[in-house]
N, C-alpha and C positions, 0 to 999 in steps of 0.2 A: 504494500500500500504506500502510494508517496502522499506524505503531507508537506506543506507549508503555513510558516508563521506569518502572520498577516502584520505583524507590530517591523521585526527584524528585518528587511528584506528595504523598507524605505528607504530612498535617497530623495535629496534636493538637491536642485541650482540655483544657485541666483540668476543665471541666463537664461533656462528655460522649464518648462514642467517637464518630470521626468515619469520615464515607463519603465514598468521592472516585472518581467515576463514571471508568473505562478506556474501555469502551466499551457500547456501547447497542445495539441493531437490535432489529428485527419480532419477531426471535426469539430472543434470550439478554439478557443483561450482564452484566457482568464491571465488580466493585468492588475497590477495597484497605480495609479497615477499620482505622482505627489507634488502641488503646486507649493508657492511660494508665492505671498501676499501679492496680487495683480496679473498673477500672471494668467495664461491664457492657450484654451486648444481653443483654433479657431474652426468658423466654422465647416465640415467637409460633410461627404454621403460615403456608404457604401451601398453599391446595387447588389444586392442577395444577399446581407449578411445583417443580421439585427444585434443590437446594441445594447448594453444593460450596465447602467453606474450606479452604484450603490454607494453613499457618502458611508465611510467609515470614523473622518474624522474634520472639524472644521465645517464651513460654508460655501456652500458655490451657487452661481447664476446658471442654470443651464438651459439653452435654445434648442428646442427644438423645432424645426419648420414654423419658425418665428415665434415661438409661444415662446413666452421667458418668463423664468420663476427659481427663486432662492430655495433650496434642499440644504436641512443640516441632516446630523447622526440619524439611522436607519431608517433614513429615506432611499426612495430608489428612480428610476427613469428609464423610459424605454427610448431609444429611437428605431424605428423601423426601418425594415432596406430602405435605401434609396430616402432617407428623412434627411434634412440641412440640420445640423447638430452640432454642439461645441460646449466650451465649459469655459467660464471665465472665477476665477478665486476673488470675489470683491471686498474681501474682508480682512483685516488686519492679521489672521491668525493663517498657518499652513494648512491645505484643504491634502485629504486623502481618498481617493476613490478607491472601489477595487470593481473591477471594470470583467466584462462578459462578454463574447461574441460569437456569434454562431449563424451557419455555418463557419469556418474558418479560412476568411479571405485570401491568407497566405499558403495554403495548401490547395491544390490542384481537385477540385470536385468531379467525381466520376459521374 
C-alpha cells in the first residue's frame, strides 16, 4: 500500500505556486498546490479531464467559468472538462490545496 503525508511533502516560492506530485497512475493524480500570499494559477481548461481542489489549509479565490468565490479549510470545487478555472491566494496567510484529476491528462488514454 503506498501512503503519503499531506503536512510533509509542502514547499513554497516566493516566485511562484508550487506542485508536489502525491500520486500518479494511467488514470488520475493527485497534487498538493502550495501558494504564497498573492500568488496565482491563472486561468487555463482541460478538455476531458475534471478537476477537484480541496482547501487543506489557508484561503483562496477560485474561478471557475467566471463564477468566483472564496473557499477556506474542507471546502472543495469542481471544475469540469473543458471549464476556464484558476486559483488566486488573496489573503495574507499561505493557501494549501490538495488537488485531483481524472482522467489523467499526462498519460496516453486508450
Amino acid at each position: 500500500m503506498r501512503t503519503v503525508s499531506l503536512r510533509e511533502p509542502r514547499k513554497f516560492s516566493p516566485d511562484r505556486m508550487q506542485k508536489v506530485g502525491l500520486f500518479e497512475t494511467d488514470h488520475c493524480f493527485s497534487d498538493l498546490y502550495c501558494f504564497e500570499p498573492g500568488q496565482v494559477q491563472q486561468l487555463h481548461s482541460h478538455e476531458g479531464a475534471d478537476k477537484i481542489y480541496v482547501v487543506l489549509e489557508g484561503k483562496g479565490t477560485f474561478t471557475v467559468d467566471g463564477e468566483r468565490q472564496e473557499l477556506s479549510p474542507e471546502t472543495a470545487v469542481l471544475a469540469p472538462s473543458g471549464s476556464q478555472h484558476g486559483v488566486e491566494n488573496t489573503s495574507s496567510d499561505r493557501l494549501v490545496l490538495l488537488v485531483f484529476m481524472a482522467p489523467n491528462p499526462n498519460k496516453a488514454q486508450a
